[in-house]
C-alpha positions in Angstrom: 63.7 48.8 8.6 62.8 47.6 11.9 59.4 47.1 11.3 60.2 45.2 8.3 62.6 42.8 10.3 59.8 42.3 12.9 57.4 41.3 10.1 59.5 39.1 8.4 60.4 37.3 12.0 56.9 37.3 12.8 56.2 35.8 9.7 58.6 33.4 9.9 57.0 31.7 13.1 53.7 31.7 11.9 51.7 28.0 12.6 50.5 27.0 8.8 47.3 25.4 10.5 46.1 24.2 7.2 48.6 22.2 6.5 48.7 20.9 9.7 45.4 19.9 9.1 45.8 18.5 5.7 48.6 16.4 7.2 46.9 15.1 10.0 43.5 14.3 8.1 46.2 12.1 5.4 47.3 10.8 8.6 43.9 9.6 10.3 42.8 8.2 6.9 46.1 5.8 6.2 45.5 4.2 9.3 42.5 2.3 7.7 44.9 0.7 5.6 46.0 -1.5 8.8 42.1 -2.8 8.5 41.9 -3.1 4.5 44.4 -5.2 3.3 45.3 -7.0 0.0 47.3 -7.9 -2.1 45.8 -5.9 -4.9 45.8 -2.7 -2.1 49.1 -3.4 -2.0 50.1 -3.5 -5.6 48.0 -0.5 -6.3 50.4 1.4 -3.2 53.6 0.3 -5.3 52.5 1.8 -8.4 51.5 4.6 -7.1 54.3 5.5 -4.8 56.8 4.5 -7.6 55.3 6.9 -9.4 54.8 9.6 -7.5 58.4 9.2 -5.0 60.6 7.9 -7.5 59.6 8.9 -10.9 58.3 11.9 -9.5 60.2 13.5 -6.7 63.5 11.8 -7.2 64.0 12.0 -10.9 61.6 15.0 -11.3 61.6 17.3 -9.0 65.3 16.7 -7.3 68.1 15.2 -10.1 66.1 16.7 -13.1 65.0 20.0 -12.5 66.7 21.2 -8.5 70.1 19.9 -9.7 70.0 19.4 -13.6 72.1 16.1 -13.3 70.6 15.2 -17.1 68.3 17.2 -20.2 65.3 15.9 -20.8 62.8 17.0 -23.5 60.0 19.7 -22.2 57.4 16.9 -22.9 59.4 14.4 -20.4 60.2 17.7 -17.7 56.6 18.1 -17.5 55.7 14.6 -17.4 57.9 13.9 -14.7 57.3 17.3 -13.0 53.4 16.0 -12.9 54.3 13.1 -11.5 55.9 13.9 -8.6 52.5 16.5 -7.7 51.2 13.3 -6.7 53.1 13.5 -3.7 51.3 16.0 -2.4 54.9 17.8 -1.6 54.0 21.1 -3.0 54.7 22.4 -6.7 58.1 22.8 -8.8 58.9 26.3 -7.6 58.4 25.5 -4.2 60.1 22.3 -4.1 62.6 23.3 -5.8 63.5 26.4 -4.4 63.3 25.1 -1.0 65.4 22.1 -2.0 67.8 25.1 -3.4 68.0 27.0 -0.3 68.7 23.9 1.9 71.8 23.5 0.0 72.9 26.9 -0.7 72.5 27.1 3.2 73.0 24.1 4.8 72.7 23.6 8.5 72.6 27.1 8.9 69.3 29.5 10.0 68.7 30.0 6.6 68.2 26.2 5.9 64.4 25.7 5.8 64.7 22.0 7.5 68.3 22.2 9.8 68.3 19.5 11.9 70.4 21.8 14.1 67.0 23.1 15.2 66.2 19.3 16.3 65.4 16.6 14.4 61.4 16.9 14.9 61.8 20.4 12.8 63.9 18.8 9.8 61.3 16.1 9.9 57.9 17.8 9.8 58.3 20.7 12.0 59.4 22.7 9.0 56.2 22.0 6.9 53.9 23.0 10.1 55.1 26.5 10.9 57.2 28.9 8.9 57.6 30.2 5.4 59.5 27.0 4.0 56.9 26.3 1.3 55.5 30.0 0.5 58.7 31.5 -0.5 58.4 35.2 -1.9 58.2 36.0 -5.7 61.4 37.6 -5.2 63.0 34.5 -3.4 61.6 32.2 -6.3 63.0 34.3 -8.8 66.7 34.3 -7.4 66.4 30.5 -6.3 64.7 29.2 -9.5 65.3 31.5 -12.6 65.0 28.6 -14.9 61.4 27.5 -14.0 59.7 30.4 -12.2 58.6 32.0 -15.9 57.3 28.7 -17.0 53.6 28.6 -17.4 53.2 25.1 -17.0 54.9 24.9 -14.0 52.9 28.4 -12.6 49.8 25.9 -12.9 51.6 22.8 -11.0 52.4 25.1 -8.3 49.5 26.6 -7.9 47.1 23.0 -8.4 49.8 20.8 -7.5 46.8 18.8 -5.7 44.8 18.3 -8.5 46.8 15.2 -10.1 45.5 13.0 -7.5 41.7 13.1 -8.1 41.5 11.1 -11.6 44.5 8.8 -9.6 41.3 8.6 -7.2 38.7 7.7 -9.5 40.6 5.1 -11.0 41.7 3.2 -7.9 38.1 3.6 -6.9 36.3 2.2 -10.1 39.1 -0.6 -9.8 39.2 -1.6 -5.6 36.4 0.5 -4.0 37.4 2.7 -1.2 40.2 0.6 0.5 41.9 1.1 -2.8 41.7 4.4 -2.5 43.3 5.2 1.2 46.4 2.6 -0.1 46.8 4.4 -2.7 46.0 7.9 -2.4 46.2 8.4 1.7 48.4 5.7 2.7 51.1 6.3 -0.1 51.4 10.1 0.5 52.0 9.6 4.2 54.4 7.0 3.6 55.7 8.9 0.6 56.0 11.9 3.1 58.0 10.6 5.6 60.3 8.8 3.3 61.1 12.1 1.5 61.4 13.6 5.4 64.0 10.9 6.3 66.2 12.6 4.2 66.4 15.8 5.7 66.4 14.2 9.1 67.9 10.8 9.6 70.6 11.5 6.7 72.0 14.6 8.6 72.1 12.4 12.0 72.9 8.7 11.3 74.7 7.3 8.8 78.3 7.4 7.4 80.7 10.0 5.8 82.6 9.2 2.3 83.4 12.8 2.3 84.0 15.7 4.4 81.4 17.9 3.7 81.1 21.3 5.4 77.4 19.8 6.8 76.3 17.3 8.6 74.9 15.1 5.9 75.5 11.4 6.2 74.6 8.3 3.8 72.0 6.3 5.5 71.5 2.6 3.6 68.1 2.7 5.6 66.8 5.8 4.2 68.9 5.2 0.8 66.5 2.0 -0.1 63.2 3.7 1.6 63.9 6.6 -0.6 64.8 5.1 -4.3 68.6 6.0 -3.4 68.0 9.5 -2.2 69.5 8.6 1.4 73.4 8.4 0.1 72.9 12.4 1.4 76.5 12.5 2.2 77.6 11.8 -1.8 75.1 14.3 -2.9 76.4 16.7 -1.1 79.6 16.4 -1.9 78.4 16.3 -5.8 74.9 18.1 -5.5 74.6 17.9 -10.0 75.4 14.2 -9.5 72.7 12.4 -10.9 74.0 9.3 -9.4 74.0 8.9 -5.3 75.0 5.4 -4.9 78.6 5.3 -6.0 79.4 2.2 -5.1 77.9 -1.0 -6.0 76.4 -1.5 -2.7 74.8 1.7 -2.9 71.4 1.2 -4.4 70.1 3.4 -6.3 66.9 3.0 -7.3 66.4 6.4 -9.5 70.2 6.0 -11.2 69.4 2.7 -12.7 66.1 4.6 -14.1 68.1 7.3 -15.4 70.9 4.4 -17.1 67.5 3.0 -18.9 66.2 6.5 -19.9 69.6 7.4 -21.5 69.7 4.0 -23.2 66.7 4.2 -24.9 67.3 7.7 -26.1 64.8 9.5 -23.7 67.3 11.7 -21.7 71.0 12.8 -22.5 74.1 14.8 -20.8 73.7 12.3 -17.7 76.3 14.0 -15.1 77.6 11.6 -13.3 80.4 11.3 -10.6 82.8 8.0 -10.9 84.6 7.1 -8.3 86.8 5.1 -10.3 87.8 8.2 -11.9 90.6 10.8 -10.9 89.2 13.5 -8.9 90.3 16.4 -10.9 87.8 14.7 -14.1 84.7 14.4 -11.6 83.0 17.6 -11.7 84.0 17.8 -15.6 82.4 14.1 -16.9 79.2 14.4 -18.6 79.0 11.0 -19.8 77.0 8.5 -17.4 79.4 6.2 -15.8 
């Protein structure tokens, strides 16, 4: 059993040197978009990153499949699912289950990003050294029993890198190179620390609607950066919600999606918490708000 222990530990601290290369290569690159700008460069960053951030990881990958805050139909899942690939975040099963664990365990050791352990590990240190995104067969089974039998979402996982080469090809055959690093390079690193914000700057700075047992706060900054994903202290206080912004001046990028997609018939079963409503009914109503 010892042995085991010491394995796991050493484990645990090991340096993921290729993603720490990956990173810093993204890194390097976006910088040439400070010597290539355009208006169309900047356009084809927009798309992209609303795509890939909002459509993607905040719909996608967080309020659809993480926290089931509405259904979809398998063809929309995996669309969105797809989408958010584009970030270059990792796959479904270890998004999700990391996103799992962080609130099964928050601000504890066994939260892959604690800002406890400063704020440069809930940032990026997490990504750079540890086993936060190559969780266990085991660990993906307990923390994502709904997807980790999926076929479709084996594949994301496992290519979850390959989405971005026909983005690639087409920003190339439309604006050349510089296209390219705006929308490929530029929008992932930008995309990246966005999404990092959230784990970092919404546990430090921000304000407190409720008393949460964590240190989450909601952080307007990070809420508009991130579609609406930095109200941090409402979602954990109502982790299903599929609304964050509960108050008008809360925007919420990704809610007002979710309000269209339900409209027009795409999605259905939108949970929702109202503020307007008593408390006992919050955790009970289905219906979007």
């Amino acid at each position: 059993m010892k042995k085991v222990a010491n394995i796991q530990e050493a484990k645990s601290k090991k340096i993921q040197w290729e993603t720490i290369t990956f990173i810093l290569v993204f890194h390097i690159v976006a910088i040439g978009a400070l010597f290539t700008f355009s208006w169309q460069n900047v356009l084809a960053l927009a798309i992209t990153w609303w795509i890939a951030g909002s459509f993607g990881i905040g719909l996608g990958f967080h309020r659809l499949l993480t926290h089931r805050g509405f259904k979809a139909p398998k063809w929309l899942e995996y669309f969105l699912a797809t989408c958010a690939t584009t970030a270059l975040q990792g796959g479904p099963l270890s998004w999700v289950t990391t996103h799992r664990l962080h609130h099964a365990f928050t601000d504890t050791d066994k939260d892959p990003h604690s800002p406890k352990d400063s704020i440069f590990w809930s940032h990026i240190g997490w990504v750079m050294r540890g086993t936060a995104q190559e969780h266990s067969e085991a660990t993906h089974k307990r923390y994502s029993p709904d997807l980790v039998d999926d076929k479709y979402y084996q594949f994301l996982d496992k290519y979850f890198w390959l989405a971005n080469i026909p983005i690639g090809v087409v920003l190339f055959m439309i604006g050349g190179w510089s296209m390219v690093i705006w929308g490929v390079f530029f929008r992932t690193v930008w995309g990246w620390h966005t999404t990092w914000l959230v784990n970092s700057a919404a546990h430090i700075w921000g304000g407190r609607r409720f008393e949460t047992s964590d240190t989450s706060t909601n952080n307007p900054i990070v809420g508009v950066l991130a579609f609406g994903e930095g109200w941090h202290n409402n979602h954990h206080a109502y982790p299903r919600s599929a609304r964050h912004g509960l108050t008008w001046y809360e925007l919420d990028a990704n809610w007002i999606q979710i309000v269209l997609l339900e409209k027009i018939g795409l999605i259905k079963d939108v949970y929702a918490v109202d503020l307007s409503k008593p408390k006992y009914q919050q955790k009970t109503l289905k219906k979007a708000a």
